[in-house]
C-alpha positions in Angstrom: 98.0 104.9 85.7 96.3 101.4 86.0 96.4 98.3 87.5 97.3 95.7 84.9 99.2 92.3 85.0 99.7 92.6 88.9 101.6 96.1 88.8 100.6 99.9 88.7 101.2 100.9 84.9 102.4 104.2 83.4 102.8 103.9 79.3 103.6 106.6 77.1 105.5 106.2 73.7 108.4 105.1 74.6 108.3 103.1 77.7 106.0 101.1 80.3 106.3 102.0 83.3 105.7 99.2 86.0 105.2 99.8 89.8 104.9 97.3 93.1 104.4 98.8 96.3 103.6 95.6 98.4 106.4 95.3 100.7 107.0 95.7 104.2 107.7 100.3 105.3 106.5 100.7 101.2 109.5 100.1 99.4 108.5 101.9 95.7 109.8 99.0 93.5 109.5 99.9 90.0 110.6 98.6 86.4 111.2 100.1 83.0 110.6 99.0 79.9 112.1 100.0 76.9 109.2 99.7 74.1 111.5 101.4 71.4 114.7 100.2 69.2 117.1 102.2 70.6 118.6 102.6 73.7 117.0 104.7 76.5 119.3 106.3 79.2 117.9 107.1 82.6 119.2 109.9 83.9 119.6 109.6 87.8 121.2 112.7 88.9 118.1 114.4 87.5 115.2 112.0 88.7 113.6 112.3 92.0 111.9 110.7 94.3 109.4 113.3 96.6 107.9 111.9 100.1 105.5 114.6 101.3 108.2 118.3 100.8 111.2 115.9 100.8 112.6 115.9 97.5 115.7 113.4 97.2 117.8 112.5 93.4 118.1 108.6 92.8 121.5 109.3 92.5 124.1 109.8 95.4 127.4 108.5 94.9 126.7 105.4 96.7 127.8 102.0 97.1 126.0 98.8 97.1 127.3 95.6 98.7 125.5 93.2 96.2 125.4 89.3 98.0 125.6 86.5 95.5 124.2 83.4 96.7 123.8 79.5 95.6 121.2 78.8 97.6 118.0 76.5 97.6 115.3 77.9 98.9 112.1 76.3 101.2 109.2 76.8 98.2 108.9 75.5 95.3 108.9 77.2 91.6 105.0 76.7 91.6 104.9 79.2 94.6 107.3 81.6 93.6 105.0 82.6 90.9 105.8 83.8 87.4 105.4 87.5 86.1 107.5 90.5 86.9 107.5 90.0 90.2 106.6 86.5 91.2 103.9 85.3 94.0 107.1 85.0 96.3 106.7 88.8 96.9 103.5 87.9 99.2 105.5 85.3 101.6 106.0 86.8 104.8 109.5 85.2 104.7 111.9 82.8 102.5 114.6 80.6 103.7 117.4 78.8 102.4 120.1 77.4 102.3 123.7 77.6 100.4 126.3 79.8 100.5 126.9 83.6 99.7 129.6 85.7 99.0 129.1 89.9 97.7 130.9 92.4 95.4 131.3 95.9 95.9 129.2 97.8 93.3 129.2 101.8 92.3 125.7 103.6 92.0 125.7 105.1 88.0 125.0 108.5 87.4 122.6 107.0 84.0 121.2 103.9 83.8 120.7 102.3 80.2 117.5 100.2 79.3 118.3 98.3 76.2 115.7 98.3 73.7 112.7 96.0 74.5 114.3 95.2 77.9 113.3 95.7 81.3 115.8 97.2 84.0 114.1 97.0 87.5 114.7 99.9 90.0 114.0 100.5 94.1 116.0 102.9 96.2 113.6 105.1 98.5 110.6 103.7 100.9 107.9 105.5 102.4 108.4 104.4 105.6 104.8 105.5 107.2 104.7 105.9 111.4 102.8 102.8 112.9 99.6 104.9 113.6 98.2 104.5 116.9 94.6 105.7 118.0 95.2 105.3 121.5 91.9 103.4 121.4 93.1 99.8 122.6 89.8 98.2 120.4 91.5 100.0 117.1 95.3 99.3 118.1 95.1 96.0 119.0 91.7 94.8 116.9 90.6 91.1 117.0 88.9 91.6 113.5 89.6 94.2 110.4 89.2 98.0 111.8 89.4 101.2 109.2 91.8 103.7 110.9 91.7 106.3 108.3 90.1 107.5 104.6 91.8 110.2 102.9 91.5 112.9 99.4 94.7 113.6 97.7 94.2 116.9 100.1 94.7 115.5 103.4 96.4 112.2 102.5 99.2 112.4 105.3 101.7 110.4 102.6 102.2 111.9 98.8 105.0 110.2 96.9 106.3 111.0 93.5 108.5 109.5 91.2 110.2 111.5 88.8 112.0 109.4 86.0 114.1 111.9 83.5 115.9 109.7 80.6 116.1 110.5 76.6 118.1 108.5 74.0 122.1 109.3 74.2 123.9 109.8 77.7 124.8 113.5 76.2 121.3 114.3 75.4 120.4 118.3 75.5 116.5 118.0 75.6 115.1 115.2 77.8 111.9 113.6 78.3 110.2 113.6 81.7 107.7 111.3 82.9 106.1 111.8 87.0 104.0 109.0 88.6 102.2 110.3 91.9 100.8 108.7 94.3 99.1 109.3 98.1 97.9 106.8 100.7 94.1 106.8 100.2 93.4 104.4 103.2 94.6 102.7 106.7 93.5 99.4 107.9 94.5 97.2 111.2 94.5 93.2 110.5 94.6 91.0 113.3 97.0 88.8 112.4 94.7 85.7 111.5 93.0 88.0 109.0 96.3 89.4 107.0 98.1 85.8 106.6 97.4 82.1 106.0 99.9 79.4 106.5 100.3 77.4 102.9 102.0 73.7 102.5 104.6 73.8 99.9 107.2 71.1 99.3 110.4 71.2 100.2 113.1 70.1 97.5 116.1 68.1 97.2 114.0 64.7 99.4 113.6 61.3 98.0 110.3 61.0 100.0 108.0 63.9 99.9 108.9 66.4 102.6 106.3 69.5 103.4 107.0 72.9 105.3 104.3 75.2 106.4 104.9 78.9 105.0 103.4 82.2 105.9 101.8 84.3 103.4 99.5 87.5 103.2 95.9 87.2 101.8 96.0 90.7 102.3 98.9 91.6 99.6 98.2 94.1 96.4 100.6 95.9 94.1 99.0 99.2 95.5 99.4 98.5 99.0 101.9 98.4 101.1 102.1 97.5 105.4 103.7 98.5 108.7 103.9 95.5 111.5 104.5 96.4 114.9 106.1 93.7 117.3 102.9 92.0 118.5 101.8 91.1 115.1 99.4 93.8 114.1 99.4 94.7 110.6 98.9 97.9 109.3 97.6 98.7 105.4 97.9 101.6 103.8 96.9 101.6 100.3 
């Protein structure tokens, strides 16, 4: 895997693989794309995610409550960003206006990607213990502290995402394709060293009208944070 166009990337014949970790508890966000002209069918029952010996299928009979909103946000298109996954993803939060209303949806037991589409995908989070040292200089630091560095042989967090799919819904042989990944590194931020406060415009004013917005400087596609409730920020990456 690689870092490329601000995700992790897996590639093999037939799809791209795209993965972005930065959230808050390490949500593993991840998109397919189908590079081929047919069809390819993601078989969830089969494909796994792995935290550490916990092994758990993407697929588990559930039901989403999906919220539909018409609702103007705070930030303007320039700072949401274009890409996969827009420069939105590094606000520390969004609000808006409007109103929302939600459907019922069923979780499928196979997903199709449509050829030369991308279907995005993000179920399962790491969800990493706030680490404390008992050391109130470390805890509670007033500039950047390392907490931990780590081998893939005493990383205290391996993930691994196992997609199955192949190219009917009935298919006998399918292709396998696992992405793994372990936390290489722990960092404390003082608050004043993980986020910056940004002007952006507000829309929908005659005159001009300007909020101030929070936002990491700290955010990566391989990273991901914890934050307890006095501010500290926690990276693992």
């Amino acid at each position: 895997m690689k870092l490329q166009d601000s995700c992790i990337v897996y590639e093999n014949e037939d799809c791209k693989v795209m993965y972005n970790l930065w959230s808050e508890n390490g949500l593993v966000k991840f998109a397919i794309f189908n590079k081929t002209n047919s069809d390819i069918f993601v078989d969830m029952t089969q494909s796994i995610f792995s935290l550490n010996e916990l092994a758990n299928e993407y697929y588990k009979s559930r039901k989403w409550y999906k919220n539909i909103s018409s609702c103007q946000t705070t930030i303007t298109a320039n700072t949401m960003g274009s890409g996969l996954w827009g420069n939105s993803m590094y606000l520390c939060n969004v609000e808006g206006i409007g109103v929302s209303s939600g459907i019922s949806m069923k979780e499928n037991e196979i997903e199709c990607v449509p050829s030369k589409k991308i279907k995005i995908f993000g179920v399962y989070s790491v969800s990493p213990s706030l680490m404390n040292t008992h050391d109130y200089d470390k805890d509670y630091p007033t500039k950047t502290t390392q907490l931990g560095s780590y081998t893939r042989n005493n990383s205290p967090y391996i993930f691994t995402n196992c997609i199955v799919y192949g190219f009917s819904k009935d298919e006998a042989v399918k292709k396998h394709i696992e992405n793994e990944f372990w936390v290489s590194n722990i960092t404390n931020y003082p608050e004043k060293e993980a986020v910056e406060y940004i002007k952006v415009e507000k829309p929908g004013y005659r005159v001009p009208s300007y909020a101030k917005i929070k936002r990491f400087k700290i955010g990566m596609t391989n990273k991901f944070y914890v934050v307890n409730k006095y501010e500290r920020k926690t990276l693992l990456e």
